[in-house]
C-alpha positions as CSV (number, residue, x, y, z in Angstrom):
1,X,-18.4,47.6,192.4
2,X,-16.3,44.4,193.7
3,X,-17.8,43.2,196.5
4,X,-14.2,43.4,198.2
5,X,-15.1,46.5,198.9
6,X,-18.4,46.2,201.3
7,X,-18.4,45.5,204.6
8,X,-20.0,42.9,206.9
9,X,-24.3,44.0,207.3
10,X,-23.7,41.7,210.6
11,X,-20.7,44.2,211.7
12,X,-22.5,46.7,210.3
13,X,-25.4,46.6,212.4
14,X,-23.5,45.4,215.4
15,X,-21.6,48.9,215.6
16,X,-24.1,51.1,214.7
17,X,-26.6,49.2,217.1
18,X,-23.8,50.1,219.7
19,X,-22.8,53.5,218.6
20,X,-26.6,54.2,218.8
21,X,-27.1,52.8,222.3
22,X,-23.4,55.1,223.6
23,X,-24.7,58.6,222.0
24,X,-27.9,58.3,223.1
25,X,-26.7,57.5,227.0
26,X,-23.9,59.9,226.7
27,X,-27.1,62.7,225.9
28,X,-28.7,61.9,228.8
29,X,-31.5,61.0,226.1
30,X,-34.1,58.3,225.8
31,X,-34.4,57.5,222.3
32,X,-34.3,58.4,218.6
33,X,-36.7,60.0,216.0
34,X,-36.0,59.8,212.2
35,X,-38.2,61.0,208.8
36,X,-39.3,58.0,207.1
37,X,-39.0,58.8,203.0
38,X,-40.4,55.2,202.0
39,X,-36.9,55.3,200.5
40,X,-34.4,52.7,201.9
41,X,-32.0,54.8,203.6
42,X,-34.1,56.2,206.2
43,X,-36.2,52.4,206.3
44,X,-32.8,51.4,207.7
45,X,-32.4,53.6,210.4
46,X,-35.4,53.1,211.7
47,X,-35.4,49.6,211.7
48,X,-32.1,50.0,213.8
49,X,-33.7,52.9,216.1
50,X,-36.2,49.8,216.6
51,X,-33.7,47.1,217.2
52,X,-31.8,49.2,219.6
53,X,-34.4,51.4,221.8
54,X,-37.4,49.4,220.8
55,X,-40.8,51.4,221.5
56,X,-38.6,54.2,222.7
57,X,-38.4,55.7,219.0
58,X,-40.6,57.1,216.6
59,X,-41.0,57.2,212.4
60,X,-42.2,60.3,211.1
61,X,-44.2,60.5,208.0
62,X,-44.6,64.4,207.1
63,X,-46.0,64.4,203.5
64,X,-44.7,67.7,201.9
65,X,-46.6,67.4,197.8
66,X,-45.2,63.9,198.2
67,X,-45.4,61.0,195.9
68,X,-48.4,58.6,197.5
69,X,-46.5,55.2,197.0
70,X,-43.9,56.6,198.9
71,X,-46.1,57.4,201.8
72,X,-47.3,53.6,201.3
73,X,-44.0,51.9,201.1
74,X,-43.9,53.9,204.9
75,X,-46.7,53.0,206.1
76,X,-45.8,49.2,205.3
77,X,-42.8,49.1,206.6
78,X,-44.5,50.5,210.1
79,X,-46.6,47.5,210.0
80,X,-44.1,44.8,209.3
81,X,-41.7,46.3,212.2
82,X,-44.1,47.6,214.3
83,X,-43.0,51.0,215.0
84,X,-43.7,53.6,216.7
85,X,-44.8,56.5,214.4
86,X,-46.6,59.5,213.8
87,X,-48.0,61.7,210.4
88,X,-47.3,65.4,210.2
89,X,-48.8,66.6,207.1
90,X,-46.4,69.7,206.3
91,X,-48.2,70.7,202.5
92,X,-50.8,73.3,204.2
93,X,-47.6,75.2,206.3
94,X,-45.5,75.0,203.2
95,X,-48.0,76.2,200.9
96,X,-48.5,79.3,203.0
97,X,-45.0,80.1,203.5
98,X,-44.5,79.7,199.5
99,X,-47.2,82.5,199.4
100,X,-46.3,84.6,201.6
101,X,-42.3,84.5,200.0
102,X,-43.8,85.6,196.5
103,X,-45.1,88.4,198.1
104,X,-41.7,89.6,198.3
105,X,-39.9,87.8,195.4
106,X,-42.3,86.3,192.8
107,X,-39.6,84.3,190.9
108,X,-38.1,82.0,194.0
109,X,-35.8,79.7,192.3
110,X,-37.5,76.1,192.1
111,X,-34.6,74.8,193.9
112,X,-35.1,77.3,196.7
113,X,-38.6,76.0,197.5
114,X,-37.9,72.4,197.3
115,X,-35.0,73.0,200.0
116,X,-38.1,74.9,202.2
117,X,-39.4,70.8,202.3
118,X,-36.4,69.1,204.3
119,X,-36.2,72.3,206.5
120,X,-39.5,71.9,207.2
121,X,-39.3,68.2,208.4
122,X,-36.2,69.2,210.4
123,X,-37.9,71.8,212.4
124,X,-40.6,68.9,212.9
125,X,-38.2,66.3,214.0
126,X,-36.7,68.4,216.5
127,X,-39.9,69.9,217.7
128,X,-40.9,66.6,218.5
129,X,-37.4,64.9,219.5
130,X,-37.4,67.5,222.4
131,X,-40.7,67.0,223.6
132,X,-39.6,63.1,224.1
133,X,-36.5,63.6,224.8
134,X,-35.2,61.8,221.5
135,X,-32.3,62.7,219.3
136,X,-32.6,63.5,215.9
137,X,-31.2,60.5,213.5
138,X,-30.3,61.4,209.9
139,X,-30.5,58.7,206.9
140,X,-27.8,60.8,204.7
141,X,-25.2,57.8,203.6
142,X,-21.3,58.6,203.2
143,X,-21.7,58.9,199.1
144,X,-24.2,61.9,200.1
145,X,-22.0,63.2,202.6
146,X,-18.9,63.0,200.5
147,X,-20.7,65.3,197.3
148,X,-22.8,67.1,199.3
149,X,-25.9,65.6,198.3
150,X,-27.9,67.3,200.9
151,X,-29.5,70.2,202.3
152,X,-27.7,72.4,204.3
153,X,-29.8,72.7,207.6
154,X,-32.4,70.6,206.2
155,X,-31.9,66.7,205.9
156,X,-28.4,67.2,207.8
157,X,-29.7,69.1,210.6
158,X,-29.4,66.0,212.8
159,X,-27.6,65.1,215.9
160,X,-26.9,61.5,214.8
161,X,-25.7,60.0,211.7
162,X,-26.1,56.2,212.1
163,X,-25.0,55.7,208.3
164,X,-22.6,58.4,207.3
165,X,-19.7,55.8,207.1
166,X,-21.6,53.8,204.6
167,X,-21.0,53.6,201.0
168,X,-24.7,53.3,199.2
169,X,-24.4,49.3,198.3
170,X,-23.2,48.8,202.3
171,X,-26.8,50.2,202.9
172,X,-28.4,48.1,200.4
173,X,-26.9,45.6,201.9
174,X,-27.4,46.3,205.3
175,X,-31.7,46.9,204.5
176,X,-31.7,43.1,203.1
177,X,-29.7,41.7,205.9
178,X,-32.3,43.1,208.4
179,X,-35.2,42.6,206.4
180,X,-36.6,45.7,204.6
181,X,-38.8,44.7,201.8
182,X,-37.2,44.1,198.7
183,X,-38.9,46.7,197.0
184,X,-37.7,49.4,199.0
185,X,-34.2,48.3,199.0
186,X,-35.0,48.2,194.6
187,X,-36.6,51.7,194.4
188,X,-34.9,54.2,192.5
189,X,-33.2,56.6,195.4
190,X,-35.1,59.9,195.2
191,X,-35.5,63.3,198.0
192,X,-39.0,63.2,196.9
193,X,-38.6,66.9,196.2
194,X,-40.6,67.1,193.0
195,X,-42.6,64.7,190.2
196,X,-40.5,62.1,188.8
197,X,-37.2,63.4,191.0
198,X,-34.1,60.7,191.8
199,X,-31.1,61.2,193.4
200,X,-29.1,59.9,190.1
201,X,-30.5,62.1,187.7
202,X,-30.3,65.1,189.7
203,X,-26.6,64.4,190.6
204,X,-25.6,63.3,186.7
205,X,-24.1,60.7,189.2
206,X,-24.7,56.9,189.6
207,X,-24.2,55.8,193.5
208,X,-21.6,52.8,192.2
209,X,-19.2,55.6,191.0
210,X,-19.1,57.2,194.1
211,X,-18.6,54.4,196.3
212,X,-15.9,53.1,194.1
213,X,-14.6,56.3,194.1
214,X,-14.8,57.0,197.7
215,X,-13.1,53.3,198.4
216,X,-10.8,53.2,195.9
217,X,-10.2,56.3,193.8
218,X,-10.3,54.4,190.9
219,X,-12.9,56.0,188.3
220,X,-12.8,57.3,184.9
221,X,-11.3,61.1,184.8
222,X,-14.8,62.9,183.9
223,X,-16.5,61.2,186.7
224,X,-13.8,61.5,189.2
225,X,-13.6,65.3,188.0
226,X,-17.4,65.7,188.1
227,X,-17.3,64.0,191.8
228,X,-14.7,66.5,193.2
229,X,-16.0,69.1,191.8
230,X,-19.1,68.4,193.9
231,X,-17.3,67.8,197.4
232,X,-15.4,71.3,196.6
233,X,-18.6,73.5,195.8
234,X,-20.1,71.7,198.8
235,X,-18.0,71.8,201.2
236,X,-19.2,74.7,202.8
237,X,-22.1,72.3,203.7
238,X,-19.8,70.3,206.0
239,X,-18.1,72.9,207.9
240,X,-19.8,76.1,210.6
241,X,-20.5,78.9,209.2
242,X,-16.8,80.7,209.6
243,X,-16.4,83.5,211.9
244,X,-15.2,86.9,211.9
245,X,-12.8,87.5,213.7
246,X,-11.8,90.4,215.6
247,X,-7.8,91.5,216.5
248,X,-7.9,92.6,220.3
């Protein structure tokens, strides 16, 4: 993708730094809490929560079945930036709760119980971000927003979304402009939600399509048709629940 198309990292950071600093004032809040993946999305975000609120914020590692290096490439970054942070190991509670679901449907969908993962480290966040006081951050980026590329009440049940106006290179670029290690910003982009899992692979979508298609239009037909027949299918994700309404 040209590189016409990619904003400033030093605006970047400058607004969201600010945007971060006016929602969390205008909550009568003290801080912000975010899941760290070991993926660069939600490395970023923390790294701003840092910048902006500095010990006042907290990383949360909640392993969930996870891949080890991820949890490693966390735990480094913790070190390097010093932050706050804090494990919550959800496999035992998710475990149980898969049990106790086959007891009344034996064959959950596979999907269906990796979706039970980022609802589970939701109802962590906010367990914690209310005991501190803290507002929930999100690390979904705009291409993710745009198709969908979420789960509904799980990784978007936030109350802030400090990079949901970013295409996926403007977070790439943003990570080495404020110093995550190269590595993460290199790893393939993956939920973690099962063995060998990337966000790529699961989509049939690469992230350089959907940015150039979110900032310019300009793709080839299949991908542009594959990419809105995403946001159509998913756009219930983006949008309450509707309502019935009654006629008085």
């Amino acid at each position: 993708m040209a590189e016409t198309y990619i904003r400033s990292p030093q605006k970047i950071v400058a607004t969201i730094e600010k945007w971060l600093a006016e929602r969390v004032q205008e909550a009568g809040a003290y801080g912000g809490i975010v899941g760290l993946s070991g993926g660069i999305d939600s490395a970023v975000v923390a790294v701003l929560l840092k910048k902006v609120f500095y010990n006042q914020m907290l990383a949360v590692i909640m392993p969930c079945h996870s891949i080890p290096k991820d949890r490693e490439d966390a735990e480094e970054l913790i070190d390097i930036f010093k932050l706050p942070s804090a494990v919550v190991d959800l496999t035992p509670t998710y475990d149980r709760l898969v049990r106790a679901l086959r007891q009344v449907e034996e064959n959950i969908e596979p999907l269906a119980l990796s979706n039970i993962k980022p609802r589970l480290r939701m109802t962590t966040l906010y367990a914690l971000a209310q005991s501190k006081g803290y507002l929930v951050c999100g690390a979904s980026n705009k291409a993710e927003l745009t198709i969908g590329y979420f789960t509904k009440h799980g990784d978007s049940g936030t109350d802030l979304l400090p990079l949901g106006d970013l295409l996926k290179e403007e977070v790439r670029h943003t990570a080495a402009y404020i110093g995550i290690p190269e590595k993460i910003i290199q790893k393939p982009p993956s939920a973690g939600l099962w063995k060998g899992q990337t966000d790529e692979k699961e989509m049939g979508l690469n992230y350089i399509d959907i940015d150039q298609y979110i900032a310019t239009g300009k793709v080839g037909s299949d991908i542009q048709l594959q990419i809105e027949k995403r946001i159509r299918r998913s756009q219930h994700k983006r949008i309450m629940p509707p309502i019935c309404l009654i006629s008085e």
